[in-house]
C-alpha positions in Angstrom: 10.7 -2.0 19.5 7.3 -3.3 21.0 6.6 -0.6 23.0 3.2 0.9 20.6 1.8 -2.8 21.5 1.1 -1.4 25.3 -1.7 0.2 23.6 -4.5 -2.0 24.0 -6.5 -0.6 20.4 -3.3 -0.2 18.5 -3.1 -4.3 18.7 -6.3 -5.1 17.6 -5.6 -2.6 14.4 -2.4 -4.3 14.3 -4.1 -7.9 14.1 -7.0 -7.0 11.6 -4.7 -5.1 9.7 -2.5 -7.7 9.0 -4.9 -10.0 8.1 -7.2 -7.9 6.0 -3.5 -7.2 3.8 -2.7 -11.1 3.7 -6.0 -11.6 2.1 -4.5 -8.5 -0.3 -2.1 -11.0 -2.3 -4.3 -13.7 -2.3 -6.8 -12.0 -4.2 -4.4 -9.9 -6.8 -2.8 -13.5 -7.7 -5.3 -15.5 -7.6 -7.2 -13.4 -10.4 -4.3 -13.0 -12.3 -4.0 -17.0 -12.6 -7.5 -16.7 -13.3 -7.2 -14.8 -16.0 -4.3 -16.6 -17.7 -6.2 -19.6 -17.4 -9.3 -18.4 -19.3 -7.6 -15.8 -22.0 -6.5 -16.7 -25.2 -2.6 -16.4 -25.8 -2.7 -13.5 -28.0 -4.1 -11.1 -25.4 -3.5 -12.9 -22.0 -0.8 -10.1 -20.8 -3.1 -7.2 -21.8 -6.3 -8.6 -19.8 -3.6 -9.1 -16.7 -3.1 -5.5 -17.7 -6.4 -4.5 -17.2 -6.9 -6.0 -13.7 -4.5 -3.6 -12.3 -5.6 -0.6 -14.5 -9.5 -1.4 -12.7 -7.3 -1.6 -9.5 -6.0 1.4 -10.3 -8.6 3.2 -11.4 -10.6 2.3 -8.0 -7.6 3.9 -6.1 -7.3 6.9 -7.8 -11.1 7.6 -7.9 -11.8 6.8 -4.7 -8.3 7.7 -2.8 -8.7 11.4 -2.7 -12.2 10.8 -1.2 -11.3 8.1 1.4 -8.9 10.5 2.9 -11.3 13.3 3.2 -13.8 11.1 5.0 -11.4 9.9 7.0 -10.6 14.0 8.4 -14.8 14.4 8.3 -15.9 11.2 10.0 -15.0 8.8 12.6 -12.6 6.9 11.0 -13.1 3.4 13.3 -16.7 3.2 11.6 -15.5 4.3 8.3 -13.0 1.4 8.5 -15.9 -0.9 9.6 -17.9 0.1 6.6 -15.2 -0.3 3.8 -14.3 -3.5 5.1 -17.7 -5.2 5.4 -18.1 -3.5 1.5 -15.0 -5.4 0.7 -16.0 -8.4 1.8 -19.3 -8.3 -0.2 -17.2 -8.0 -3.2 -15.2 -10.9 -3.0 -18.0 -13.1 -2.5 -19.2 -11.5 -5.5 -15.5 -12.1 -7.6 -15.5 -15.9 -6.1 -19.3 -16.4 -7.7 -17.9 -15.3 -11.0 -15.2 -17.6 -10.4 -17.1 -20.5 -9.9 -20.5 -20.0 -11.9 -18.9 -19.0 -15.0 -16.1 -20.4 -17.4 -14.6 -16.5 -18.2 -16.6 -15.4 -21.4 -17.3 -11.7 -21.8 -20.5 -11.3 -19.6 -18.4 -13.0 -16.5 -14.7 -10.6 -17.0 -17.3 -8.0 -17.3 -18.8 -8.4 -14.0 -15.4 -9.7 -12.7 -14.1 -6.1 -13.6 -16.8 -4.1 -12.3 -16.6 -5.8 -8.5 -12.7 -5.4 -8.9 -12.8 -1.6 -9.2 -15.2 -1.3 -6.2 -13.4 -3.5 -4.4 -9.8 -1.3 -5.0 -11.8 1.4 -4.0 -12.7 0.3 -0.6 -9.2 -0.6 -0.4 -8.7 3.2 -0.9 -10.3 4.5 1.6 -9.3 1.9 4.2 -5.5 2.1 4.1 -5.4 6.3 4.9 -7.8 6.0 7.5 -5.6 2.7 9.3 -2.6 5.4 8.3 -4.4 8.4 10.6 -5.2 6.4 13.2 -2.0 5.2 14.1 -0.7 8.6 14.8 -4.0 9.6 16.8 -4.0 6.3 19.4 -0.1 6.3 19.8 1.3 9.8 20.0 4.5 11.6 18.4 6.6 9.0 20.3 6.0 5.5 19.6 4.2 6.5 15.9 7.1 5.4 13.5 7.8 2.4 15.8 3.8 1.6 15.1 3.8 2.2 11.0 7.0 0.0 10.9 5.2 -2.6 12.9 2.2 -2.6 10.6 4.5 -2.7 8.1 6.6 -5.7 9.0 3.4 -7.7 9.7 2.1 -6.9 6.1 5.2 -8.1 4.6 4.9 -11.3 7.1 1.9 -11.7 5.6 2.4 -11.3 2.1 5.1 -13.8 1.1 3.1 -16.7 3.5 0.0 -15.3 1.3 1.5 -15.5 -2.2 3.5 -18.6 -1.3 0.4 -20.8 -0.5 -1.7 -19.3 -2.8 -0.3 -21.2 -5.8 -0.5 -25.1 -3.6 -4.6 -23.3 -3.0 -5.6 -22.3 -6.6 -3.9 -26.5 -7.5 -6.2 -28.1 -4.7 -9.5 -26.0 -4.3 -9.3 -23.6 -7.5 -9.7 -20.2 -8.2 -13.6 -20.0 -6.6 -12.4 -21.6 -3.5 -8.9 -19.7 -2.8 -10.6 -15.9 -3.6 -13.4 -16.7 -0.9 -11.6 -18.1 1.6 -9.8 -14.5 1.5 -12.6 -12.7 2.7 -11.9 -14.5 6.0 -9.6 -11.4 6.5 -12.4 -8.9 5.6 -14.5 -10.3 8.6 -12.1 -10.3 11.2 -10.9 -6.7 10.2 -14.2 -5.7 11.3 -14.4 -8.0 14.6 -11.3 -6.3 16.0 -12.4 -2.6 14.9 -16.0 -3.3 16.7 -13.6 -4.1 20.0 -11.4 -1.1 19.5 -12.3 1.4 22.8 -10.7 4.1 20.3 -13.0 6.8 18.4 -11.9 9.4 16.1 -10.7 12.3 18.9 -12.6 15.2 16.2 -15.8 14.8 13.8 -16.4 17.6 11.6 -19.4 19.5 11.6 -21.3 20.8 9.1 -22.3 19.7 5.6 -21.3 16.1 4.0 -22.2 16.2 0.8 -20.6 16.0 -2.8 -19.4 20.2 -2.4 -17.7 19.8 0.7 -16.3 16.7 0.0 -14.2 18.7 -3.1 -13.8 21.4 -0.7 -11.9 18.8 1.8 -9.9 17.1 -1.1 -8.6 20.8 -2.2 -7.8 21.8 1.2 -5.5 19.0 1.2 -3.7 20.0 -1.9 -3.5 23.3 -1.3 -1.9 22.2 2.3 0.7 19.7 0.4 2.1 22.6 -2.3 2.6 24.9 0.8 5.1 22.5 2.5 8.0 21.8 -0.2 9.4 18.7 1.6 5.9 17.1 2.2 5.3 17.5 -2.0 8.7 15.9 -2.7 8.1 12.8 -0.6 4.6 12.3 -2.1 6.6 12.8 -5.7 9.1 10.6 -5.5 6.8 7.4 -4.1 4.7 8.3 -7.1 7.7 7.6 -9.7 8.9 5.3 -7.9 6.1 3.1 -7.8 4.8 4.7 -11.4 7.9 3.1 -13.4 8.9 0.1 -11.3 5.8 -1.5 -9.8 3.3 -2.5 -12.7 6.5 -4.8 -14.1 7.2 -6.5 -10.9 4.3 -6.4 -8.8 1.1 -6.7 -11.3 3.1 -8.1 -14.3 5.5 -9.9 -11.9 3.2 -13.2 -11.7 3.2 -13.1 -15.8 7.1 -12.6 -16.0 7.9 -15.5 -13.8 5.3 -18.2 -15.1 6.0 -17.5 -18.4 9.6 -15.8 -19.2 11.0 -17.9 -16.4 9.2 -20.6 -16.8 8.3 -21.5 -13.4 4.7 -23.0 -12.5 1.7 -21.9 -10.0 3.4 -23.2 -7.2 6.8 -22.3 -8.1 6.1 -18.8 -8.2 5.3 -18.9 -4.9 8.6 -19.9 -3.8 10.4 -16.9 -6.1 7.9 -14.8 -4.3 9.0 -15.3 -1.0 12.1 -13.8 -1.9 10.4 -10.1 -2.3 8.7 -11.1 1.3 11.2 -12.1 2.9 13.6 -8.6 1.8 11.0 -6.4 2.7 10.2 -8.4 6.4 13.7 -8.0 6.6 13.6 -4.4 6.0 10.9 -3.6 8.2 12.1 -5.4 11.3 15.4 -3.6 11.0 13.0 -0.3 10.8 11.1 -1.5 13.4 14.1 -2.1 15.9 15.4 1.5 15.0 12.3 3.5 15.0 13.9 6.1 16.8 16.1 6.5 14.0 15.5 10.4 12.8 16.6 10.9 10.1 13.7 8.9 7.5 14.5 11.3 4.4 17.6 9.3 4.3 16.2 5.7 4.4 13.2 7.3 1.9 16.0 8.0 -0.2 17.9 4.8 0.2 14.7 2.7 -0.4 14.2 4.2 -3.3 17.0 3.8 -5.2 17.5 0.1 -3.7 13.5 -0.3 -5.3 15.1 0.8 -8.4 18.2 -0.8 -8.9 16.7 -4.4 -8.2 14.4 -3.9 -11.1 17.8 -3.9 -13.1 18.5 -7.2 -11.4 14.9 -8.4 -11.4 14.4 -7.9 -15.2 18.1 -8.5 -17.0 17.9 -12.1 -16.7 15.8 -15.3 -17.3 16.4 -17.7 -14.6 15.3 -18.0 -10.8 18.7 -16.5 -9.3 17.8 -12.9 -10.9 14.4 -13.8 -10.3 14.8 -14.4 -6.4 17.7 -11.3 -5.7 15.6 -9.1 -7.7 12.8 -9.5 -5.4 14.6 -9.4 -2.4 15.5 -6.1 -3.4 12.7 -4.8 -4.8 11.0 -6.0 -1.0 13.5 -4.3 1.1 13.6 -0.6 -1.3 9.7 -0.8 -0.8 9.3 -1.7 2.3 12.2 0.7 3.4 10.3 3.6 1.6 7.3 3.0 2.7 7.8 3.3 6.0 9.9 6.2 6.2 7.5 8.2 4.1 4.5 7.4 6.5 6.4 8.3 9.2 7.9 11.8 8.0 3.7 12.4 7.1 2.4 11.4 10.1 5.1 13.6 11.8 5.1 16.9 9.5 0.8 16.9 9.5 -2.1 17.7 11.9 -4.9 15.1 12.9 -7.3 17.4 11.2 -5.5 17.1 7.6 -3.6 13.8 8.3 -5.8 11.5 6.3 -6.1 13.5 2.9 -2.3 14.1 2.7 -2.3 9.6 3.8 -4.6 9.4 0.5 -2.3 11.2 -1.3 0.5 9.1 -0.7 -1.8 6.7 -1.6 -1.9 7.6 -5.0 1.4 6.5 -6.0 -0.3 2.9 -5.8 -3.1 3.9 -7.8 -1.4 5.3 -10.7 1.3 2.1 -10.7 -1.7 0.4 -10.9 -3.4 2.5 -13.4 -0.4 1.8 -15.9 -0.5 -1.6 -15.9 -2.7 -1.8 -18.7 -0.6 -0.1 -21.2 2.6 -1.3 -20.1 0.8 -4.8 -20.4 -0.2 -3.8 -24.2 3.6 -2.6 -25.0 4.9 -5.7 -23.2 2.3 -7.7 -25.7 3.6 -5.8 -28.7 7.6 -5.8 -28.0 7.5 -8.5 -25.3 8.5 -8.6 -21.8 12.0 -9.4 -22.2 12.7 -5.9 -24.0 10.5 -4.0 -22.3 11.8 -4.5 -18.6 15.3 -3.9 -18.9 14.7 -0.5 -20.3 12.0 0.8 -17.8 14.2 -0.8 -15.0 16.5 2.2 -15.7 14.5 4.8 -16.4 13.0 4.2 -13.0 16.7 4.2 -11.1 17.6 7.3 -13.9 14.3 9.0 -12.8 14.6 8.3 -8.9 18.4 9.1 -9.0 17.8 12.2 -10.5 15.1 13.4 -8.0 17.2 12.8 -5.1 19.9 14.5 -6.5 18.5 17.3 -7.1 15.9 17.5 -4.4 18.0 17.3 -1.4 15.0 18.7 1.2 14.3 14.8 0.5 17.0 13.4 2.2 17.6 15.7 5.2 14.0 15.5 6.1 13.9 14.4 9.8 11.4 13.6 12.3 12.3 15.4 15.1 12.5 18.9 12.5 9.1 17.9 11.3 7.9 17.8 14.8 9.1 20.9 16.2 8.0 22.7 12.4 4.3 21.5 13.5 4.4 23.0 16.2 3.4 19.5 18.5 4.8 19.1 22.0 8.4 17.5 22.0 8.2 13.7 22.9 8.2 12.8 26.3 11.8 11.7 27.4 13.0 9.3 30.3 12.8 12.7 32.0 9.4 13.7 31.7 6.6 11.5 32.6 4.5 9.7 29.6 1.8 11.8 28.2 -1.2 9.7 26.8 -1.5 8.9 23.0 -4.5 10.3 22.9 -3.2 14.0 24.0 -0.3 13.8 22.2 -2.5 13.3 18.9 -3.1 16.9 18.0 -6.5 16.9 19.4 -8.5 20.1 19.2 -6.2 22.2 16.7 -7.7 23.3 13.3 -6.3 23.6 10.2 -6.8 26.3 8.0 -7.4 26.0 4.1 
């Protein structure tokens, strides 16, 4: 369960990491509050809307892009340089916060550091994603992404659950900048990291090659069936469920459940706390091969508590719905990293990481008009039906898609072509040679 922590690097990524994701929440809510302090009534779910939708948009601009960079440069600086970028930009959202009282010139500029900010966070996740693989080896890889994993979802509830007692005492302006505490010390641990990428790329950098990367990608992603279907079903999964209960989540519970800034915080811990829950258990039982099933089983667990989340009114469907929807997400989204990280090459890993990625950026792209239909119909008929189109739509994949759920690990592995892991029979091969180093993918 701890071994990946005998790797001196993969614990500082581990610590900036999870800070750098618990300043995640704190920013996503604390703008959201924002907003719904400074909109009027008739359009305050819409302009929630539109934060994820510029989230969104960041992501899906930038996602494709981050991922090729991270297969062309050294991905330790490339981290450096998206985080010190993020952290510029939340300076920049806190100003807004504190210099201006919300009119049109200040969500304006608000909006515009937003989507640069998503699309740092774009390129940063994929390349944290291909390093893992690349400093820990076949072996102790899924035992690493469920790690990072578990710490993020430590992180996130202890995030959103102060964040409402923060925004009371010190206000918006005060609660977004302290955030960017986590930007700076993500960049203190990568400057200590001994690690660097094990290939840079050669050649031309610019716009042309760049395209030529992000195609190579695709191309390599519709030539492996399994690897498309895992990418396809995070994408609907987080399409039809996430904007309602992540992004509109906030929105649902302060205003159809009534509860206040601080309240929400302790519903939220409920989605923390199933998805910590989640990824310990993955954590313990990384070994565990067969991830198609448990990518399977997350899913539809995401799914069906947005039935629970979104049928009733009060905190008990509030609280089980997240629990569920924490422990489907979490449960999915490690064992989709981890059949990735097993079925690609070093050379390729980060573009096919980015386009995993893009099931976030699209979730986040619809906010906006799921927001305007929630404005129109309301939220109280609008969840319950998407909640099961989503566990229809997921439940239908699966079904008839079994390559899904009898992906495995050790299949994906032997597929690639990589060395077996080492066993208690064979002595322990370094992470670094066990990372793929030297081979070359072919567009």
């Amino acid at each position: 369960m701890w071994a990946p922590f005998a790797v001196p690097d993969f614990r500082l990524l581990f610590a900036g990491f999870t800070l750098s994701q618990a300043a995640l929440p704190l920013q996503v809510v604390t703008q959201i509050f924002w907003v719904q302090s400074h909109a009027d009534a008739s359009v305050v779910i819409i302009l929630v809307g539109v934060i994820g939708t510029i989230r969104g948009a960041g992501m899906l601009s930038f996602g494709l892009f981050g991922g090729a960079l991270a297969d062309r440069f050294d991905r330790r600086k490339l981290l450096i340089v998206s985080q010190s970028a993020a952290f510029v930009f939340t300076l920049g959202v806190a100003l807004i916060m504190w210099l201006t009282d919300g009119g049109t010139a200040a969500l304006i500029g608000f909006f515009i550091l937003t989507f640069f900010a998503s699309a740092m966070f774009a390129v940063d996740l994929p390349t944290r994603q291909a390093i893992v693989p690349e400093i820990l080896g076949p072996r102790l890889t899924p035992g690493g992404i469920a790690l990072n994993t578990a710490a993020m979802q430590l992180a996130m509830p202890i995030s959103i659950f102060g964040v409402g007692f923060l925004v009371e005492e010190l206000g918006f302006a005060a609660t977004y900048a302290l955030s960017s505490v986590g930007h700076v010390i993500a960049v203190v641990t990568l400057a200590l990291m001994a690690y660097r990428s094990s290939f840079v790329r050669s050649g031309t950098h610019g716009l042309r090659a760049t395209l030529q990367d992000v195609g190579g990608g695709l191309r390599y992603t519709r030539r492996h069936h399994t690897l498309m279907w895992i990418i396809l079903i995070t994408v609907v999964m987080m399409a039809i469920g996430f904007p309602p209960t992540a992004n509109l989540g906030p929105t649902w519970v302060t205003t159809v459940v009534g509860a206040s800034f601080s309240e929400f915080g302790l519903i939220a811990l409920g989605w923390g706390g199933g998805a910590f829950l989640a990824s310990a258990l993955m954590t313990r039982y990384a070994a565990y091969d067969r991830m198609g099933l448990l990518l399977s089983a997350g899913a539809l667990l995401f799914a069906a508590s947005f039935i629970v989340f979104s049928i009733g009114t009060s905190w008990p469907f509030a609280v089980g719905g997240n629990i569920g929807l924490g422990a489907g997400l979490a449960t999915s989204q490690v064992a989709s990293i981890a059949l990735i990280a097993a079925m690609t090459t070093n050379e390729v890993r980060g573009r096919i990481m980015s386009l995993l990625l893009l099931n976030m950026g699209v979730a986040q792209a619809l906010t906006l008009p799921i927001a305007a239909l929630g404005q129109s119909v309301s939220l109280e008929t609008l969840f319950p039906i998407m909640a099961f189109i989503c566990l229809g739509a997921v439940a239908a994949i699966v079904l008839t898609h079994p390559v899904i759920w009898r992906a495995r690990i050790s299949t994906s592995l032997a597929e690639r072509g990589d060395p077996p892991p080492p066993t208690a029979d064979t002595p322990e091969a370094s992470p670094t040679k066990l990372s793929g180093k030297g081979r070359s993918i072919s567009d």
